[in-house]
C-alpha positions as CSV (number, residue, x, y, z in Angstrom):
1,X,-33.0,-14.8,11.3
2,X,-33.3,-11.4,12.5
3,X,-29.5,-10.7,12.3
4,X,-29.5,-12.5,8.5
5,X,-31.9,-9.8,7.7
6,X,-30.2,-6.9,9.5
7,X,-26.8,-7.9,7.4
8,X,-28.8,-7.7,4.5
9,X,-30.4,-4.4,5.1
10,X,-27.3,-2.7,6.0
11,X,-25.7,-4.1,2.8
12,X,-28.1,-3.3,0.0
13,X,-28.1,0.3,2.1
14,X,-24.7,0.6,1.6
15,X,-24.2,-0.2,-2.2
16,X,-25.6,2.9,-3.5
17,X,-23.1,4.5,-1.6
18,X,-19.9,2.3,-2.5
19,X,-20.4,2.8,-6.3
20,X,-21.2,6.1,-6.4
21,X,-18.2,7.5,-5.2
22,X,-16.4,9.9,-7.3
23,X,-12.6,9.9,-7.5
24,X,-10.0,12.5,-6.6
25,X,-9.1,15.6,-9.0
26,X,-5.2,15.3,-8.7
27,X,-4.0,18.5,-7.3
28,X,-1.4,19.8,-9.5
29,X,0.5,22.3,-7.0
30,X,0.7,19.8,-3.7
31,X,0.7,16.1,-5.2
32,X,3.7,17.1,-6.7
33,X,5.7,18.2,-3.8
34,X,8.2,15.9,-1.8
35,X,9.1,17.9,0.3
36,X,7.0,17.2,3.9
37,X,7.8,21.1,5.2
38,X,6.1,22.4,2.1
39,X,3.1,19.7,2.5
40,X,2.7,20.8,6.4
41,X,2.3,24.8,5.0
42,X,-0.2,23.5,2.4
43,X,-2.3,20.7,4.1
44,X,-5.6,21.4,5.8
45,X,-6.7,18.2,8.1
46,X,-10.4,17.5,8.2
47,X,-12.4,15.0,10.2
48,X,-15.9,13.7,10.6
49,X,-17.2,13.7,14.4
50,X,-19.9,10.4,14.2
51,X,-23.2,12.8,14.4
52,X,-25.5,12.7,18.1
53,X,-28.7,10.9,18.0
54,X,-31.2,12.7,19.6
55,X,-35.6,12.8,19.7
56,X,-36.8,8.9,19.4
57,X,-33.1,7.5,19.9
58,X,-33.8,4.1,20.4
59,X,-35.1,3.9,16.8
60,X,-32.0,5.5,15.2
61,X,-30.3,2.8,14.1
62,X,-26.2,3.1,14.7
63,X,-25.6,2.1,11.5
64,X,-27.3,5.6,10.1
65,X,-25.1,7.2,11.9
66,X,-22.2,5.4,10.7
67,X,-23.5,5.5,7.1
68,X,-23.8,9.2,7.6
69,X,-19.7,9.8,8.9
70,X,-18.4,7.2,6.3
71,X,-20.3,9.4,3.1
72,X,-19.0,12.8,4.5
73,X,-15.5,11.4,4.8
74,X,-15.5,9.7,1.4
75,X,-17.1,13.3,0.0
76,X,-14.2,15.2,1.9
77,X,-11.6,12.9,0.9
78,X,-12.5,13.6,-3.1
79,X,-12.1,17.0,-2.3
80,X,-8.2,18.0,-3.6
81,X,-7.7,22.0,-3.7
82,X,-9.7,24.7,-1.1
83,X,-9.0,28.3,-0.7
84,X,-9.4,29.2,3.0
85,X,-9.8,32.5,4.5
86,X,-6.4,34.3,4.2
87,X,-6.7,34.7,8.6
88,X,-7.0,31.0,8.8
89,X,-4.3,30.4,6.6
90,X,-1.9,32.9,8.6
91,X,-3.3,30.7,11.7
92,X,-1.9,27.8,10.4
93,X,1.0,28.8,9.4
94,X,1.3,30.3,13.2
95,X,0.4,26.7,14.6
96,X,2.9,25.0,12.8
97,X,5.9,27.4,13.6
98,X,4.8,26.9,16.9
99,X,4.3,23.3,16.6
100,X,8.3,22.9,15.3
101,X,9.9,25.1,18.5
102,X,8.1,24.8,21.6
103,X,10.3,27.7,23.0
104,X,9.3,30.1,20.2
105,X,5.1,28.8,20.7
106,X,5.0,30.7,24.3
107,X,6.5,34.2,22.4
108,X,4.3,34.1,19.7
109,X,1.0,32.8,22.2
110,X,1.7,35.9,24.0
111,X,2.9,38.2,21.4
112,X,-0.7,40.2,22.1
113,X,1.0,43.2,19.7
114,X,0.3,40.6,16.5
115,X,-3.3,40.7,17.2
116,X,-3.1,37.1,18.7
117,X,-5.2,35.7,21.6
118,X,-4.5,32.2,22.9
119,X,-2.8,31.9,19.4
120,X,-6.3,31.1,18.2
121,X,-8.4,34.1,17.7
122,X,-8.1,36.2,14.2
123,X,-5.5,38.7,13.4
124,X,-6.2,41.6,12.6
125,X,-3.0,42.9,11.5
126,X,-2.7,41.0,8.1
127,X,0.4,42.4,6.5
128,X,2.3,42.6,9.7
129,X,1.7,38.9,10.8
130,X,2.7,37.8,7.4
131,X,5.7,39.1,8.1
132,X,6.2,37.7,11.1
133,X,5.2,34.6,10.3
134,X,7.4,34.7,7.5
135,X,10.3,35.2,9.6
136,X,9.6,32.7,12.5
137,X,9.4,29.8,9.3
138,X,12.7,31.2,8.4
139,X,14.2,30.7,12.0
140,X,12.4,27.2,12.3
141,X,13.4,25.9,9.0
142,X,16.7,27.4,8.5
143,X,15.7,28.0,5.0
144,X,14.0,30.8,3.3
145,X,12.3,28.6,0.4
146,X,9.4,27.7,2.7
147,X,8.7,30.9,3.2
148,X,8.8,32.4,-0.2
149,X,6.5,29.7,-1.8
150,X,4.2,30.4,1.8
151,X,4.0,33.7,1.0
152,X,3.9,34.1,-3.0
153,X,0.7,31.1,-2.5
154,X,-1.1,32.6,0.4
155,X,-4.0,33.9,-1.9
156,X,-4.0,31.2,-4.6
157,X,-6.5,28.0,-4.1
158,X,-3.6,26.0,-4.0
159,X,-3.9,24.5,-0.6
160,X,-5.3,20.8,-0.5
161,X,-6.8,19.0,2.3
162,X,-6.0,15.6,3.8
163,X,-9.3,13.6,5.5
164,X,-9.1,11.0,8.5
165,X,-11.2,8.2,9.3
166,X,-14.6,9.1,11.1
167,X,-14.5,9.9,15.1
168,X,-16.2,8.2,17.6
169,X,-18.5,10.6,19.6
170,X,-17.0,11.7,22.9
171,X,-17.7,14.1,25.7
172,X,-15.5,16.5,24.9
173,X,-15.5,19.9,23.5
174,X,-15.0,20.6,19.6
175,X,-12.1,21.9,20.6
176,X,-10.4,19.7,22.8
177,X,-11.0,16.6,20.0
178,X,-10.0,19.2,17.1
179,X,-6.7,19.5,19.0
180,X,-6.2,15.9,20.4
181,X,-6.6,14.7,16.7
182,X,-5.1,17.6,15.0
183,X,-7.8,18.8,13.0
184,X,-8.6,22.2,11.8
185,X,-12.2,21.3,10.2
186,X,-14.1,19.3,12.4
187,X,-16.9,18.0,10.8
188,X,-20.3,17.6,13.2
189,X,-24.0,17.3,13.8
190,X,-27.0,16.1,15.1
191,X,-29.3,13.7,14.2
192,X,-33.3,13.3,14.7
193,X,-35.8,11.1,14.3
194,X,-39.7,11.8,14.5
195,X,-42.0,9.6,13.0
196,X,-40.0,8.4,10.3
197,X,-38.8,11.5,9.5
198,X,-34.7,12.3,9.8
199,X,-34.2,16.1,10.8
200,X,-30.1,16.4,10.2
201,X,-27.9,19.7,11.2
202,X,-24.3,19.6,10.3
203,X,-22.1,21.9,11.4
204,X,-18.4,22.8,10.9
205,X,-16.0,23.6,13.0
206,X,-12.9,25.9,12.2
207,X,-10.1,24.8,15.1
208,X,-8.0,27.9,13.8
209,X,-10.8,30.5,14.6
210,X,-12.6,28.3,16.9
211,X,-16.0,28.9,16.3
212,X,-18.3,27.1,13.4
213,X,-18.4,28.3,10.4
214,X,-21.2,26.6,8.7
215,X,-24.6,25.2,10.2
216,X,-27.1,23.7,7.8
217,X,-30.2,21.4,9.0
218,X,-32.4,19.5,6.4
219,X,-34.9,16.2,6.5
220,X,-34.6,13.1,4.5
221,X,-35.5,9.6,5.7
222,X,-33.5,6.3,5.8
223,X,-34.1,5.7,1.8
224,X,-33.2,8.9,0.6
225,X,-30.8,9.9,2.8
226,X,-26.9,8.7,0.9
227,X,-28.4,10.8,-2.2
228,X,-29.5,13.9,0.2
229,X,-25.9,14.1,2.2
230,X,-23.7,13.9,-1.0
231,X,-26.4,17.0,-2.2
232,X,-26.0,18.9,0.9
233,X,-22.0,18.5,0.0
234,X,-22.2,19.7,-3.4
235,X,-23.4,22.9,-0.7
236,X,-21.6,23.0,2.0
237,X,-18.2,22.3,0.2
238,X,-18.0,25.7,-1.9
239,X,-18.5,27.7,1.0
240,X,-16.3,26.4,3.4
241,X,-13.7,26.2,1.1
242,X,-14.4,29.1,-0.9
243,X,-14.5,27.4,-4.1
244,X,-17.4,27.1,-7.0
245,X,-16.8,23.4,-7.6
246,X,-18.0,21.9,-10.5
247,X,-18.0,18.2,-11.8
248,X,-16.2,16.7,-14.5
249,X,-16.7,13.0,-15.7
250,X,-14.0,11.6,-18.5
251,X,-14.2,8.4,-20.4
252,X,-12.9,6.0,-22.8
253,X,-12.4,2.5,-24.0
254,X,-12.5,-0.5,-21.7
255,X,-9.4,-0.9,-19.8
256,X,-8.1,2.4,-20.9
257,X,-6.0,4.5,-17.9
258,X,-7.1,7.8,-17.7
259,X,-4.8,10.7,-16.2
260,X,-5.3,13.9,-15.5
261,X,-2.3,16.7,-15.5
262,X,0.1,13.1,-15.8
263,X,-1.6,12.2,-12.3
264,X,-3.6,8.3,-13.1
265,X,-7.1,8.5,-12.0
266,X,-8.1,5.7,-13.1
267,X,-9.5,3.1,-15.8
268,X,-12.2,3.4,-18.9
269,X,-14.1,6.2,-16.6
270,X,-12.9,8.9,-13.5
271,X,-15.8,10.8,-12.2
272,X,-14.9,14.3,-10.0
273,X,-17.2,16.1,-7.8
274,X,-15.3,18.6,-6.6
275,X,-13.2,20.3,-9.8
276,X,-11.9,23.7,-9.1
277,X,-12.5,25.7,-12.2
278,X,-9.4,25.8,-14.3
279,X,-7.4,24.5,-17.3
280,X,-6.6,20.4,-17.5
281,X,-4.8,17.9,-19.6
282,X,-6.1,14.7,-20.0
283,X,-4.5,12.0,-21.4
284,X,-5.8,8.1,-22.2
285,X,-3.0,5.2,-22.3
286,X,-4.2,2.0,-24.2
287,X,-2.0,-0.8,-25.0
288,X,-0.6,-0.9,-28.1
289,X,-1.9,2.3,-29.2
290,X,-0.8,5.6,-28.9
291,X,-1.6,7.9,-26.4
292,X,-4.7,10.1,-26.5
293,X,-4.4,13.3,-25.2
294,X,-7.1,16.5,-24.7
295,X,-6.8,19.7,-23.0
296,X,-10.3,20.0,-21.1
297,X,-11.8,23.6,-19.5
298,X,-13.6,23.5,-16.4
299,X,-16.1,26.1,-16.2
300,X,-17.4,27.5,-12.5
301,X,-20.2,25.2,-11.4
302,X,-20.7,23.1,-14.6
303,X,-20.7,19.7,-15.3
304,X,-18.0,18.6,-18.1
305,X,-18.9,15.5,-19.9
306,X,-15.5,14.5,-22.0
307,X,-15.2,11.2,-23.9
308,X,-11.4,10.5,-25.4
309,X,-11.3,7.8,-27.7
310,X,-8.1,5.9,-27.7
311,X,-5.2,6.8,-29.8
312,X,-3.9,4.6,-33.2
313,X,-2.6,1.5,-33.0
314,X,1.2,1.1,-32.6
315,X,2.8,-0.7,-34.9
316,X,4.1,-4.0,-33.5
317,X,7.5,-6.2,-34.1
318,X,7.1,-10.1,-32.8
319,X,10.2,-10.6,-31.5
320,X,11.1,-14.4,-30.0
321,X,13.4,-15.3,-27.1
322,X,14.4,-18.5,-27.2
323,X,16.7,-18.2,-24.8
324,X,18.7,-21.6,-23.1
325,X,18.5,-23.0,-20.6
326,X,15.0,-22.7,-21.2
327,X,12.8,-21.4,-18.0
328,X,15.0,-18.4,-17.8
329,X,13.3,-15.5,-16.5
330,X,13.7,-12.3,-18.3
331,X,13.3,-8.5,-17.3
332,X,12.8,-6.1,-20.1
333,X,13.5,-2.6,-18.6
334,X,13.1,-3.7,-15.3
335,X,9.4,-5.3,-15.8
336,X,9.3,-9.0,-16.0
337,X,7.7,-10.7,-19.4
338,X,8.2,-14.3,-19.0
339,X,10.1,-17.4,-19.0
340,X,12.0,-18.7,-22.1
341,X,10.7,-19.9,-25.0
342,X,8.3,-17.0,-25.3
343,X,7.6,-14.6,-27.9
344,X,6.1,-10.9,-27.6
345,X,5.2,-8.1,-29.7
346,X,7.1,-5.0,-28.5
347,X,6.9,-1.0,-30.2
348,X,10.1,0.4,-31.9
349,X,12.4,1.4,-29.3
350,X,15.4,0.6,-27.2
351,X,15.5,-2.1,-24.6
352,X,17.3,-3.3,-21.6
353,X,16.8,-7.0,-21.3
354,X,17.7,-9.3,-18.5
355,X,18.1,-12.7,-18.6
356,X,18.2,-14.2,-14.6
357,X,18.5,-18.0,-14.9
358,X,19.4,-20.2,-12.2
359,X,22.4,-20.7,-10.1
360,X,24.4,-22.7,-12.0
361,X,24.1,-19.9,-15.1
362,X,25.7,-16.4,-15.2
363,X,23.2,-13.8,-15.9
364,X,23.6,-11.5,-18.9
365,X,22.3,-7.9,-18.7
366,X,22.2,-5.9,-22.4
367,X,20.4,-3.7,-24.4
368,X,19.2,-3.9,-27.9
369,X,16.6,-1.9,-30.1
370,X,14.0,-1.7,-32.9
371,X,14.3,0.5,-35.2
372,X,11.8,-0.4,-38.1
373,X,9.1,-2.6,-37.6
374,X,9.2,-6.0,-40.2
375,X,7.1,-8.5,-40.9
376,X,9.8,-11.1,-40.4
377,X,10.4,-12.3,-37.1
378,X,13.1,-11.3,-34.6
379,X,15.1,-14.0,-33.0
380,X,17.0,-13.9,-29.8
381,X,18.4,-16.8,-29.2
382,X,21.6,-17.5,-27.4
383,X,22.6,-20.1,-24.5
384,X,23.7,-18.3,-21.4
385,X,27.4,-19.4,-20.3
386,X,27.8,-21.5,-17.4
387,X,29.3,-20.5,-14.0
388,X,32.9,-22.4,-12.7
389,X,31.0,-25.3,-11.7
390,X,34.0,-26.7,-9.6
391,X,33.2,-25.0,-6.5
392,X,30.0,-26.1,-6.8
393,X,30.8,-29.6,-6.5
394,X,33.1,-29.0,-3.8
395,X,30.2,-27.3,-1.4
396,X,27.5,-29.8,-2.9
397,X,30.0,-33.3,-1.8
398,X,30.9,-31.5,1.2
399,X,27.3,-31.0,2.1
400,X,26.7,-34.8,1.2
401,X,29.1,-36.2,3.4
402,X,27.3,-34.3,5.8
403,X,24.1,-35.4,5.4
404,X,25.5,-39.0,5.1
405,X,27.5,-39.1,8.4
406,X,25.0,-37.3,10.5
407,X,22.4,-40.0,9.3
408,X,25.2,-42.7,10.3
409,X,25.4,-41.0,14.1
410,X,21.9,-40.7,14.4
411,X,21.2,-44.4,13.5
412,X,24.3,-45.5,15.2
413,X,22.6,-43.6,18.4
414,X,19.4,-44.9,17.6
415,X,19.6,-48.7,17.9
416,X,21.4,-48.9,20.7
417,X,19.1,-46.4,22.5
418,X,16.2,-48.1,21.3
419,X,17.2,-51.8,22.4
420,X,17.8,-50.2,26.3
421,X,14.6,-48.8,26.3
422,X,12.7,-52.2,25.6
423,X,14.8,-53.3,27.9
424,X,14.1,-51.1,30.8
425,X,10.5,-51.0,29.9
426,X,10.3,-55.2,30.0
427,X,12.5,-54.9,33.7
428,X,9.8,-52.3,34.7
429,X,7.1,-54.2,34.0
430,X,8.6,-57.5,35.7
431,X,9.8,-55.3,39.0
432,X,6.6,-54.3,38.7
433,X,4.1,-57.8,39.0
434,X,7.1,-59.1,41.3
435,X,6.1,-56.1,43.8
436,X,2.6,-56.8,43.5
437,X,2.8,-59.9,44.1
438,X,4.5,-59.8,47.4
439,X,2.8,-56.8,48.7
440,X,-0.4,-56.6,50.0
441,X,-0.3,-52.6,50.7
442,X,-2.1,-50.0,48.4
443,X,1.0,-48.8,47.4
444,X,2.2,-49.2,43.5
445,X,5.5,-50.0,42.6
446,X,6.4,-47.1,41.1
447,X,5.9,-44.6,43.9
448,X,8.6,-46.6,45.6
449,X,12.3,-45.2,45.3
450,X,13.3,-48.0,42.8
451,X,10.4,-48.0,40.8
452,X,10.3,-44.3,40.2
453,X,14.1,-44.9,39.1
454,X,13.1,-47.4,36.7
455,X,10.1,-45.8,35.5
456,X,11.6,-42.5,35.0
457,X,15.0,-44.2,32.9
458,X,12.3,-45.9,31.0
459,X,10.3,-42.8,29.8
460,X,13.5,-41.0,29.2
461,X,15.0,-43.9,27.1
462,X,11.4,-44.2,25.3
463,X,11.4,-40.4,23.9
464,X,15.1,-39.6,23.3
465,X,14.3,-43.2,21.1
466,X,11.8,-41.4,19.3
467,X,13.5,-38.2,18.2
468,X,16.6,-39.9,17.5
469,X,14.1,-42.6,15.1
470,X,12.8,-39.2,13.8
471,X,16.2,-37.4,13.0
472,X,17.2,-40.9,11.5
473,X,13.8,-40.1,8.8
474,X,14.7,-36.2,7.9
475,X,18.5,-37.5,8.0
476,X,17.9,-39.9,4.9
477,X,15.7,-37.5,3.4
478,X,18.5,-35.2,3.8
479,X,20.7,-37.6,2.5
480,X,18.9,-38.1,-0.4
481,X,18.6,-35.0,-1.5
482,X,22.0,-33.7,-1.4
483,X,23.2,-37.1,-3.0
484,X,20.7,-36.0,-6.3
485,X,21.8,-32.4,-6.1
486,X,25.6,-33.3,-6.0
487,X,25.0,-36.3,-9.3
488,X,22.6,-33.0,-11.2
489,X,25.6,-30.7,-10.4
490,X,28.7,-33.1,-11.7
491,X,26.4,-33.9,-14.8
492,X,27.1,-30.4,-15.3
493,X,30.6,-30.4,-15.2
494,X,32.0,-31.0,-18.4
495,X,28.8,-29.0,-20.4
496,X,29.7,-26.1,-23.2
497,X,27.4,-23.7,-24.2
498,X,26.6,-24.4,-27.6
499,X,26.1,-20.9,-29.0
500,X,28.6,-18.1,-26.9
501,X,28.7,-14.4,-27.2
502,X,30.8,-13.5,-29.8
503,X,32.7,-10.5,-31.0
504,X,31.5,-8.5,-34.4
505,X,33.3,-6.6,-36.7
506,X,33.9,-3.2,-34.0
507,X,34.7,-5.7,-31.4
508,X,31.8,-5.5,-29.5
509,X,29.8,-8.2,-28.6
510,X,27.1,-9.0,-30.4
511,X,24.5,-11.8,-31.4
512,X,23.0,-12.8,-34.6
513,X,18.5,-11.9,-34.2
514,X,18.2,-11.6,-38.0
515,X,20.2,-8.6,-37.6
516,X,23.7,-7.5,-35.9
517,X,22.8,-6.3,-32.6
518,X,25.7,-5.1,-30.7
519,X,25.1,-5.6,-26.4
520,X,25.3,-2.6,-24.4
């Protein structure tokens, strides 16, 4: 009972969290780029160290402290664009020349004329590192793009941040786990508990400059605390990563995809905690209705409320495939619709359709288009032309008279081996009350030489009886089916499509849909 109500606790603690959180502003610089060299440059890794209980410990329940990494990691991981501190930046960038040539790491890690100690500490020598660094990515990479795009970015708050799963608490130093898990901010703390009363610190720990760079310590209590941590973010956030967030929340109709500079974020509502203030284009896709779009501005450390209603209707054509033989499957530009007889309404446009039926059928591929929409109907109808069904038949007897002669070995095999295993089982059991009968010793017949030779021939005659009765059973199923496959195939054999592609007027083909539609 007291685990029921444990399960339950945890869960209605952890709902608030769940459905609350906010969704991911798309970063318009790096969720663009393919390129994993230029992603490396641009990507901070972050992590959440599971806090240290400290004060009444036994009373701090783990999953607080797991409640506490998950929310930090879920509030990191909606975080898309930070501006670090220009010497952290040239750090990284030093780590991960280092990090590609092992031979060029011990030069730079002792190149004490850069201003670098232990290729951790801050340089000092901004302009002349940047140049450095500049050139080491060029000898690395082999290409000067890297660099260029490093360099022209380095001030711009176009860097994004990548978050891992939470850490289990260790013994080691920030440090040492920063490096073992490559992470440059390590996210830490401590928590307290004193009658009833949670006393928090968090702290955050910069592997590039190693040393923290942000300690904050506040109280809440086990019902307040989800809405104090996200709080605490909305504080910390902005000043590790140098940017006045604000929030922005769009809406729109049920069902309708929202997406934000042509990234999807998501459906009838995206809410986004952590907006860097700038310029966006939003844009809301509906179903049969045209799209809806709306340039929104994101002022420093507002809240944007934006509702886009959903764009006009699209005018619709109901176009029919009735298509033979009918369960065809069909593809229009690439996405499948249905199986024939179907009909759809589909916008003006041009179309690919594929028509995939089975075997026996040769697949047509062609493209048509609507140019005006009608209030008549649009047919496609058409039977799809059958393959050469004469080697068909050939495989499908061949495999028959396969089935059919391995079920005539088997059975062949199968009474005789049957019989001889009655047989020896009878002679076993007659050997056997004959010994018994005329020995008085403990002994059992079939520990004697001849009985263990009859007893064994028996057993072996009883189960090779009883897979060959068993491949006898999957033999006439066999059988059976590859005598119905061969009679469906040679029913075939003599068929014509009724209706066959034909050539128009430009000698193209074409079919008749209530209009001359030539196939691509």
């Amino acid at each position: 009972m007291q685990r029921i109500s444990l399960f339950f606790i945890v869960f209605l603690t952890l709902i608030p969290f769940y459905t609350t959180t906010a969704a991911r502003i798309p970063n318009n610089f790096t969720d663009k780029i393919t390129d994993q060299n230029i992603l490396d440059l641009f990507t901070f890794n972050a992590a959440v160290l599971k806090f240290k209980k400290s004060g009444e410990i036994n009373n701090i329940k783990n999953y607080d402290i797991d409640l506490l990494a998950n929310i930090l990691t879920d509030e990191l991981k909606s975080v898309s664009e930070i501006k670090p501190d220009l010497k952290l930046i040239l750090l990284k960038g030093l780590n991960y020349v280092s990090a590609k040539n092992q031979q060029l790491s011990k030069v730079l890690l002792s190149d004490t004329d850069a201003g670098i100690k232990s290729g951790r500490s801050l340089i000092y020598n901004q302009k002349d590192n940047i140049k450095m660094i500049k050139q080491n990515i060029d000898a690395v990479l082999k290409d000067t793009k890297y660099s260029r795009l490093w360099v022209e970015n380095l001030e711009n708050d176009y860097f994004t941040i990548k978050t891992a799963d939470p850490i289990d608490r260790t013994n080691g130093t920030n440090y040492s786990i920063s490096k073992e898990k490559s992470v440059d901010y390590l996210f830490s703390g401590e928590i307290e508990l004193y009658y009833n009363q949670l006393l928090i610190t968090i702290d955050v720990y910069s592997s590039l400059a190693d040393r923290v760079i942000y300690s904050k310590s506040f109280t809440s209590t086990e019902e307040t605390m989800s809405d104090d941590i996200r709080n605490l973010c909305s504080e910390v956030f902005p000043s590790v990563f140098n940017i006045n967030y604000s929030r922005l929340s769009v809406s729109t109709v049920e069902g309708g995809e929202i997406y934000i500079n042509d990234l999807y974020t998501g459906t009838t509502e995206s809410n986004f905690n952590y907006v860097k203030p700038d310029t966006y284009s939003a844009t809301v896709k509906v179903k049969e209705k045209k799209d809806s779009h709306k340039n929104i501005i994101v002022k420093s450390g507002k809240h944007e409320v934006i509702s886009i209603k959903a764009g006009e209707p699209i005018p619709l054509q109901k176009v029919s495939f009735d298509i033979e033989p009918y369960g065809t499957k069909i593809f229009i530009n690439s996405s499948y619709r249905g199986k024939t007889p179907f009909s759809e309404y589909m916008p003006a446009g041009n179309y690919v359709l594929e028509a995939k039926p089975s075997s026996l059928y040769i697949s047509k591929r062609y493209t048509f288009n609507i140019e005006e929409i009608a209030d008549q109907e649009k047919i496609i109808t058409f039977h799809l032309l059958t393959k050469s069904i004469d080697k068909f038949l050939v495989t499908k007897k061949y495999l028959y008279y396969a089935a059919f002669w391995s079920f005539t070995f088997s059975l062949a095999a199968f009474v005789p081996v049957t019989v001889m295993s009655v047989d020896y089982y009878n002679r076993l059991g007659i050997a056997a009350s004959s010994y018994n009968d005329l020995n008085e010793s403990n002994t059992a017949f079939v520990d004697t030489v001849e009985g263990k030779k009859l007893y064994y021939t028996s057993e072996i005659l009883r189960y090779t009886a009883i897979g060959l009765g068993i491949h006898c059973v999957l033999n006439v199923a066999w059988l059976f089916y590859s005598l119905s496959d061969y009679i469906k195939t040679l029913d075939k054999k003599d068929f014509i499509p009724i209706i066959e592609f034909r050539s128009g007027e430009n000698g193209k083909e074409e079919l008749q849909i209530g209009a001359k539609i030539p196939l691509g």
